[in-house]
N, C-alpha and C positions, 0 to 999 in steps of 0.2 A: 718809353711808350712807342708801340708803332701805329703806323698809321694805313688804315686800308684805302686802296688804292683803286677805283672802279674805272675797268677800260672805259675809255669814249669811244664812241660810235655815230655817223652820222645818222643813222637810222634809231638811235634810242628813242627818239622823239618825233617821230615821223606816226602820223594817221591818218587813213583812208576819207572820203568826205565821198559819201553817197550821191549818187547823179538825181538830176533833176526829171518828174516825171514824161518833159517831152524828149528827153535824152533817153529813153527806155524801152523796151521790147515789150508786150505786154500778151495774154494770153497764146504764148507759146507752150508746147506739151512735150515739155522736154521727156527723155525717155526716164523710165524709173528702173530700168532693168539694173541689177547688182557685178554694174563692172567698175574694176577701181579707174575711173577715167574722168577727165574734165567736163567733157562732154562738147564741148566748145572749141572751138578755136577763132582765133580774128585775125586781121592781121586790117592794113590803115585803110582798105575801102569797105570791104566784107567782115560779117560776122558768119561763121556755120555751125549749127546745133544739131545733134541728135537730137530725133523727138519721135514721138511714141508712133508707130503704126503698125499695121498689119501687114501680111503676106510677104514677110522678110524686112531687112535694116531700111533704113529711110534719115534722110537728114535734110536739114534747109539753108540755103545761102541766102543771105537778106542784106541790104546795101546799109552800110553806115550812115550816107549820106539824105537819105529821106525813109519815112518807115515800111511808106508803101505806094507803090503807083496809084496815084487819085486818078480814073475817070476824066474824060471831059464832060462838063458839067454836074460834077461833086459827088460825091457817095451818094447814094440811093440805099443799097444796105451795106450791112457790116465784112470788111476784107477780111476773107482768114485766108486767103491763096498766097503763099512765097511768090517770088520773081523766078527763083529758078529751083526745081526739085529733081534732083537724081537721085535715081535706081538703075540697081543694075546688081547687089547681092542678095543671094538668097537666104539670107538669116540676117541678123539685127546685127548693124554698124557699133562698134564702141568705140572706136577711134576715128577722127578725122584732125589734120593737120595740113594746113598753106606753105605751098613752097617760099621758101626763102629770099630768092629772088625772080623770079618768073611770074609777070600777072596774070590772074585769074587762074592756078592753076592749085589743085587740092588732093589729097590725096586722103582717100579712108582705108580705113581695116574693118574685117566683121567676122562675126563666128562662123562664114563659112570656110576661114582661114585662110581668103583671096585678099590681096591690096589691091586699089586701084585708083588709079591716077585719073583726074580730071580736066575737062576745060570747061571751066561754070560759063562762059561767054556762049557755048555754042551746049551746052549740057550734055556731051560725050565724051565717053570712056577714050582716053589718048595710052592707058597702056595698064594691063593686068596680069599680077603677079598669083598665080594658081598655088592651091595645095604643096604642087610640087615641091616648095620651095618650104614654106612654111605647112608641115604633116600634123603642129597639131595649134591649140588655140593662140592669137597671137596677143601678148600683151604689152606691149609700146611699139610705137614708130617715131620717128625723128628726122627730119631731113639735115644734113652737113649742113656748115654757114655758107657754102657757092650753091646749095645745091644737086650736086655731082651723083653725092651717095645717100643714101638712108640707112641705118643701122635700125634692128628690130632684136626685140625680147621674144622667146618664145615659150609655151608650157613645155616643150622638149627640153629645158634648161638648157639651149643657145642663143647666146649674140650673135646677130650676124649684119656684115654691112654688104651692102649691094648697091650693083650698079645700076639704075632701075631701066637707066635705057638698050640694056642689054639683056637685063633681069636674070644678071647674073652674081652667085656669090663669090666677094674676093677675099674674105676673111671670114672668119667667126670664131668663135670661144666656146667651150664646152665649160658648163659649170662657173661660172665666173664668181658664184655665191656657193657654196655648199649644201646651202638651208632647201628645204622643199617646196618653201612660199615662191609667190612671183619675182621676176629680176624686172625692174624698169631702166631703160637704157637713152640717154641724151647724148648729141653730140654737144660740146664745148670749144673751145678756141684749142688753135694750134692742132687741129688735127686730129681731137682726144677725143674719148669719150668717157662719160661717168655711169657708172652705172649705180643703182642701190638694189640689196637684196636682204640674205639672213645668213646668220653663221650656221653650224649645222647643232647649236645648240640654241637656235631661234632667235638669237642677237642679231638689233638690226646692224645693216651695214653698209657703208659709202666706200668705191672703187674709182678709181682712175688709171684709164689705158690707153698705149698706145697704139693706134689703130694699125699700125706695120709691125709691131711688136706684140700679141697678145697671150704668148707665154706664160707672163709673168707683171701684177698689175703696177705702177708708179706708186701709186698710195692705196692702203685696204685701212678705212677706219671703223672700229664699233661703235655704235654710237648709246644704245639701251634695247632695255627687253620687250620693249612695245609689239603689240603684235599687226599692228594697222602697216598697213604697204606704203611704204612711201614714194610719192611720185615728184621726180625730179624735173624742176623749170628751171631753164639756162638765159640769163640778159646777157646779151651778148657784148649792150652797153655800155656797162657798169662789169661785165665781166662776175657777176653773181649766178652761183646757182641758187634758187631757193627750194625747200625737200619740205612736203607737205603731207599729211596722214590723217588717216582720221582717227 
């Protein structure tokens, strides 16, 4: 008789426990536009959301640490004003991401196919990366683990990493997927980046490369025929990527 054998895992039995409601953000209008994105990002003081507006992208940074500046001598009526709101592209933001190590400092992407780096402290643009760079829509950004460089996906099916304080490109990959769907691209430890995309017979697909070497990738796995984008999240902690879809 043989006997089957079920990997263990620490995670088999691990579940989420929903937050309490003074723990919680509450009529925010996150944006509904149809981009494969989080929409979000945190990092340990700030949270920042896309959310819905008018006359190009728009997003909010709201303090972790209290939900909203009270007044002296208490609400009178209801806050919906953030702490801090930047503009500054002319079409709708779908990505924003926090530097890795640097405080207060953020960095969005939007369909006018500009990045731009932030200082939420003082609400100004500290540095923008133009069309030039990125010709057509952009779909991930990522900052290294120091910070240094950012790697980005583009509709032109290239990775490219960049040096933002120079905003200049020092690598990139043509085609790194074959398939005609979107590439999402993460930095990972040791220097790497992973990327996921589609075969050219719409199989999804997980890559890992190295960012001096991009030739040729370390690992290319298939993984199924799903047709949903997957978008790759790196612990840097735990040294986990986790690959999400809808």
């Amino acid at each position: 008789m043989s006997r089957q054998v079920v990997r263990s895992s620490k995670f088999r039995h691990v579940f989420g426990q929903p937050a309490k409601a003074d723990q919680c953000y509450e009529d925010v209008r996150v944006s509904q536009t149809t981009w494969d994105s989080g929409f979000c990002a945190v990092n340990p003081k700030f949270v920042a959301l896309i959310c819905e507006a008018s006359g190009g992208g728009a997003f909010l940074v709201l303090p972790l640490g209290k939900v909203w500046e009270i007044p002296d001598g208490g609400l009178m009526l209801p806050l919906r004003e953030p702490v801090v709101t930047l503009e500054g592209h002319t079409k709708r933001v779908g990505i924003v991401a926090w530097h890795t190590t640097a405080q207060n400092v953020l960095l969005s992407a939007g369909c006018d196919n500009v990045i731009m780096v932030w200082d939420v402290g003082t609400g100004a643009a500290m540095l923008t990366l133009g069309p030039e760079v990125h010709p057509d829509t952009i779909y991930s950004v990522d900052w290294s683990r120091d910070g240094g460089l950012i790697c980005t996906s583009c509709r032109d099916k290239r990775v490219r990493i960049i040096e933002p304080r120079k905003g200049t490109v020092v690598a990139e990959k043509d085609r790194p997927h074959e398939g005609t769907r979107p590439v999402r691209a993460v930095f990972v430890s040791e220097g790497k980046i992973l990327t996921t995309g589609f075969s050219r017979m719409s199989e999804r697909q997980v890559a890992l490369w190295d960012t001096k070497h991009l030739e040729e990738p370390l690992s290319l796995q298939e993984l199924d025929t799903s047709s949903g984008v997957l978008l790759p999240f790196f612990d840097p902690d735990t040294n986990i990527v986790y690959l999400c879809g809808k």
